[in-house]
LUMBA-260355 format. One record per residue (C-alpha): residue number from 1; residue in three letters; x, y, z. Coordinates in pm, whole numbers. Layout:
<sites>
{n->NUM&res->Ala&x->X&y->Y&z->Z} .
...
</sites>
This chain:
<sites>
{n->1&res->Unk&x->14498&y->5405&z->17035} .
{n->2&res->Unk&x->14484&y->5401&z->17400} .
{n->3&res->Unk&x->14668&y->5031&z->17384} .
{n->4&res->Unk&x->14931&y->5111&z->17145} .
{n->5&res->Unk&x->15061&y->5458&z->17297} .
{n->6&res->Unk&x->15194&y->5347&z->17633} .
{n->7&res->Unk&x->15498&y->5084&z->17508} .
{n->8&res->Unk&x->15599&y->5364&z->17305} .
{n->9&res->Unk&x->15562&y->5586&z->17600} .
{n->10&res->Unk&x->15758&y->5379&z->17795} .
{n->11&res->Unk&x->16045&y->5347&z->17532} .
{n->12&res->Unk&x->16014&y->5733&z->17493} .
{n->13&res->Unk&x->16073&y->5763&z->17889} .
{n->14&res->Unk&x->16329&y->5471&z->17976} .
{n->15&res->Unk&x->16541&y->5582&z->17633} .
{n->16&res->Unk&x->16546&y->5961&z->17804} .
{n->17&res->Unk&x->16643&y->5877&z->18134} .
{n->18&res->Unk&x->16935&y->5682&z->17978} .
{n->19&res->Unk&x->17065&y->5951&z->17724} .
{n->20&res->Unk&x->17000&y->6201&z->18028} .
{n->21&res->Unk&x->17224&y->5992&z->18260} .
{n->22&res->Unk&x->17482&y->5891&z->17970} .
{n->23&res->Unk&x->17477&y->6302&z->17898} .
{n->24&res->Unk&x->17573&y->6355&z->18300} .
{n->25&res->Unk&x->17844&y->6104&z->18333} .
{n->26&res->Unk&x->17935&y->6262&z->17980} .
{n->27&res->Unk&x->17975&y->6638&z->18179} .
{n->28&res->Unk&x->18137&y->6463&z->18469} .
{n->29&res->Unk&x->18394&y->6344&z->18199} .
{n->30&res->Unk&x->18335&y->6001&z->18246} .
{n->31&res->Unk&x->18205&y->5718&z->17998} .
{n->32&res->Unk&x->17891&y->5494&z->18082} .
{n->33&res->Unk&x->17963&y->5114&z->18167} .
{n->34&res->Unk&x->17917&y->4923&z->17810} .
{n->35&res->Unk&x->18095&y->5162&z->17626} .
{n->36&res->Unk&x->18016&y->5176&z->17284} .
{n->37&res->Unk&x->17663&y->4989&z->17368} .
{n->38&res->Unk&x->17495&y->5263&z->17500} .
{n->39&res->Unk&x->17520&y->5377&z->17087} .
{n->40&res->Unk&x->17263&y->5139&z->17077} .
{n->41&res->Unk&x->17018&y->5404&z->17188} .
{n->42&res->Unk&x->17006&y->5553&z->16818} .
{n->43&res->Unk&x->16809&y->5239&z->16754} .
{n->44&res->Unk&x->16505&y->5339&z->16977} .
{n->45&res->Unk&x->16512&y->5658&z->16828} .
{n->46&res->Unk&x->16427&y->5553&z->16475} .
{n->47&res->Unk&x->16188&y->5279&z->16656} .
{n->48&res->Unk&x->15999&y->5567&z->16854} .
{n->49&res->Unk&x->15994&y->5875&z->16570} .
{n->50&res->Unk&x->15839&y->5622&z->16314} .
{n->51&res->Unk&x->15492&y->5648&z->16510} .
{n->52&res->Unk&x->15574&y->5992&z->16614} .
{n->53&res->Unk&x->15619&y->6104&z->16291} .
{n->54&res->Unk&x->15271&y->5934&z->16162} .
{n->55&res->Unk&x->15090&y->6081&z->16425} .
{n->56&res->Unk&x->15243&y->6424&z->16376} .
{n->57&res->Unk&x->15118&y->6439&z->16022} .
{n->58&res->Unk&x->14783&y->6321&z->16146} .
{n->59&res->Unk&x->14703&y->6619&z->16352} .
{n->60&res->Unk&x->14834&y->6889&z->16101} .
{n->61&res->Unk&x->14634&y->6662&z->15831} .
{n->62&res->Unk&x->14957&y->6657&z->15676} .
{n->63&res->Unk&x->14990&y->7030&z->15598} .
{n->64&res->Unk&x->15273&y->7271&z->15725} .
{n->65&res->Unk&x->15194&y->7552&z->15919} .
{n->66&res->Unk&x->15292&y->7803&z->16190} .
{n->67&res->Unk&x->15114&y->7664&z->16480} .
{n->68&res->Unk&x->15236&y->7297&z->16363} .
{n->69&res->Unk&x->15391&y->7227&z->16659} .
{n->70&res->Unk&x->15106&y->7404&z->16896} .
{n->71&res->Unk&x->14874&y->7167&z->16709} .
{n->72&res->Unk&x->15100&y->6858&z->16819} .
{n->73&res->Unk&x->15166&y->6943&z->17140} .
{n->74&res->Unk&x->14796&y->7053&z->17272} .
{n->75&res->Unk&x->14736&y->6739&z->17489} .
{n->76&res->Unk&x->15053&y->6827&z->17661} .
{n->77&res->Unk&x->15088&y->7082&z->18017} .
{n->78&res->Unk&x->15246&y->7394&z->17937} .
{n->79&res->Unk&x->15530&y->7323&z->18136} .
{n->80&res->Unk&x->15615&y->7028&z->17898} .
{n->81&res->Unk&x->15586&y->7234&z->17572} .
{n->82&res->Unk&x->15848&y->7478&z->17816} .
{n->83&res->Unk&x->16062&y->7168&z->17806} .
{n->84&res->Unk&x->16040&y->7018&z->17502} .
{n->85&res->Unk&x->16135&y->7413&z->17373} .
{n->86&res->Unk&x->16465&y->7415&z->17632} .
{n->87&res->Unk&x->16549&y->7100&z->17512} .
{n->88&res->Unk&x->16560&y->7193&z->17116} .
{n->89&res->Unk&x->16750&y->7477&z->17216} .
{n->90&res->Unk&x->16988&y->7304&z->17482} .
{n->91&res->Unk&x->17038&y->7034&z->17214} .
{n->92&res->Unk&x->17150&y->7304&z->16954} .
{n->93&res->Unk&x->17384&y->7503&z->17231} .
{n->94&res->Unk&x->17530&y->7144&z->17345} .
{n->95&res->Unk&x->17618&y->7014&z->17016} .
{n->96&res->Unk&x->17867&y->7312&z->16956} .
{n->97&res->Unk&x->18034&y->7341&z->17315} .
{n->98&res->Unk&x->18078&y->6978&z->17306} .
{n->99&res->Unk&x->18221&y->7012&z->16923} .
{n->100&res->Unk&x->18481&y->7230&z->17038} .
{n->101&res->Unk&x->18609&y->7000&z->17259} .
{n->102&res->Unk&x->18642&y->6663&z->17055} .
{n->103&res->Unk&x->19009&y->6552&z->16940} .
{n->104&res->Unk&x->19082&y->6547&z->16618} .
{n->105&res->Unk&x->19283&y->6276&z->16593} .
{n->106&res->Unk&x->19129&y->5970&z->16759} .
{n->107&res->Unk&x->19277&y->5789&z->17051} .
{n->108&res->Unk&x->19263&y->5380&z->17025} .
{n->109&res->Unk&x->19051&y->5174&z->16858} .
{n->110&res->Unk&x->18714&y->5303&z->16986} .
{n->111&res->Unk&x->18758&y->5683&z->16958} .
{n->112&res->Unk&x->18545&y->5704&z->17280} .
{n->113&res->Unk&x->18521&y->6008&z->17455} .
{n->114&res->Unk&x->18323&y->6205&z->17652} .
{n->115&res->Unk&x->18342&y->6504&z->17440} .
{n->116&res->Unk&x->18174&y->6263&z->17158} .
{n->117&res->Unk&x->17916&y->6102&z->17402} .
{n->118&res->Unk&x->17785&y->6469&z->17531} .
{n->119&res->Unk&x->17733&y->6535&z->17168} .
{n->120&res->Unk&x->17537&y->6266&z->17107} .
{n->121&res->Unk&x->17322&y->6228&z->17441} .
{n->122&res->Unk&x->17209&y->6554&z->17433} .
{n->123&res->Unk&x->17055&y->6502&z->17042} .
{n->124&res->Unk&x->16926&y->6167&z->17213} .
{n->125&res->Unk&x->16763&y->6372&z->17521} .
{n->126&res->Unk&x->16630&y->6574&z->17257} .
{n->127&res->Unk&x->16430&y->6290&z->17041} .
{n->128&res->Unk&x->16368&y->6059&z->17313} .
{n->129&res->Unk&x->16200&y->6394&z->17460} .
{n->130&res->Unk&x->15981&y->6561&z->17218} .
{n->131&res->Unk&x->15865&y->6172&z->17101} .
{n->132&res->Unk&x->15768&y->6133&z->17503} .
{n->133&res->Unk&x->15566&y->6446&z->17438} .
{n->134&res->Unk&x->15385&y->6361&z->17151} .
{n->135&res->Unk&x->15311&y->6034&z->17214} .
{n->136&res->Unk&x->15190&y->6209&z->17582} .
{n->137&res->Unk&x->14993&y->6495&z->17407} .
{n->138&res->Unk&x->14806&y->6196&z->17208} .
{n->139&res->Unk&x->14753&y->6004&z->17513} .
{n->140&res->Unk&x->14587&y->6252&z->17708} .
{n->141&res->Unk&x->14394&y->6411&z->17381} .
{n->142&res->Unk&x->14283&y->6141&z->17145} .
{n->143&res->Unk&x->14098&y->6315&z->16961} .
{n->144&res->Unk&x->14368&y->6506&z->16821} .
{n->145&res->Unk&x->14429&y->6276&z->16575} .
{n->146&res->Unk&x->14022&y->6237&z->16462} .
{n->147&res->Unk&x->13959&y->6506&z->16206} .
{n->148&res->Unk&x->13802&y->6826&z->16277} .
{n->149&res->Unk&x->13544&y->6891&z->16128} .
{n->150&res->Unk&x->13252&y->7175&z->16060} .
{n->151&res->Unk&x->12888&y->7244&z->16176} .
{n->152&res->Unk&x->12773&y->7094&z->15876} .
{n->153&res->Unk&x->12993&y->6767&z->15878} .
{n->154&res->Unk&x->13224&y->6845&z->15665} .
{n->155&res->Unk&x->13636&y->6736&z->15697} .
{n->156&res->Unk&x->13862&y->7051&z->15795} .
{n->157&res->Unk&x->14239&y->7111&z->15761} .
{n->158&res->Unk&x->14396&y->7208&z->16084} .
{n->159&res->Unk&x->14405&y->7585&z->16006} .
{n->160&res->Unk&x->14113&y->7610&z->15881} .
{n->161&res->Unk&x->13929&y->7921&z->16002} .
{n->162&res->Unk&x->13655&y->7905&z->15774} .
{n->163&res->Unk&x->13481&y->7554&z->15621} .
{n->164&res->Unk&x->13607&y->7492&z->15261} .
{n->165&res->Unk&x->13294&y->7348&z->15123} .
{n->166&res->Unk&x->13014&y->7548&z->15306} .
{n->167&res->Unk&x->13160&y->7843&z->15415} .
{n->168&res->Unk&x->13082&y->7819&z->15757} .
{n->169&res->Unk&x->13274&y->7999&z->16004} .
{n->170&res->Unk&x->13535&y->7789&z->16237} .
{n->171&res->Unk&x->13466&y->7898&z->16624} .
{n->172&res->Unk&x->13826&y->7943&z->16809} .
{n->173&res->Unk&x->13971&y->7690&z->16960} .
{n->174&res->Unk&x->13742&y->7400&z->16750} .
{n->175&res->Unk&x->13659&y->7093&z->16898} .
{n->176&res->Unk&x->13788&y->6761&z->16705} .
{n->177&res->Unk&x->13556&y->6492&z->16651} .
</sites>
């Protein structure tokens, strides 16, 4: 696992720094060099959240629940779970103001503006970030994605409080492994 995470890190990180400095020059009303390539960017996203999504439903063990995203983020410093948070909520906030402000009639051929390109970099900030801390919160605890299980061996869902099979009861924060 160790091998495969950091490319995808490193996607993760370079395709956030770019939507973050597209997003700026976006607030500064101005448009990135390229143009319509830095679009292209929606293209690591769906490369990135195919591994994040995998490994998402591997800690939860493929069940929904409250502390879903506690579970997936565990391996990660508080500050970065503070982050990831701001940046759902930024995202959100963004999309709106910058809604307000698009045209709605085109201008041109391209129909490129900065109005458009804020709306979209700060969505792109937003995937490129949580998939950074996933992939990160993996990285640094592996065995988040090894199932948990009881004293007595047996597998565990991620909520479990008490084993399934045996009864036993689930200390606290459970080791995985």
């Amino acid at each position: 696992m160790r091998l495969i995470l950091p490319p995808f890190l490193s996607l993760a990180a370079l395709g956030f720094l770019a939507s973050l400095a597209t997003h700026l020059l976006a607030l500064a009303g101005s448009l990135p060099p390229g143009g319509n390539s830095v679009f292209g960017l929606h293209i690591g996203i769906f490369v990135l959240w195919g591994p994040v999504v995998l490994l998402a439903l591997r800690i939860n063990w493929g069940q929904r629940s409250q502390g879903a995203w506690r579970n997936v983020l565990a391996g990660c410093p508080t500050w970065m779970r503070y982050v990831t948070a701001g940046l759902f909520v930024y995202a959100i906030v963004n999309f709106f103001l910058a809604f307000t402000e698009v045209d709605a009639r085109p201008s041109g051929d391209d129909a490129l503006s900065s109005a458009v390109l804020r709306g979209f970099s700060g969505h792109w900030m937003l995937f490129y970030g949580v998939a950074f801390a996933v992939l990160y919160s993996v990285y640094r605890k592996p065995e988040l994605v090894r199932r948990a299980r009881c004293a007595n061996g047996h597998a565990l869902a991620a909520d479990d409080r008490i084993c399934a099979t045996c009864g036993v009861a689930i200390p606290g924060p459970r080791a995985r492994g």
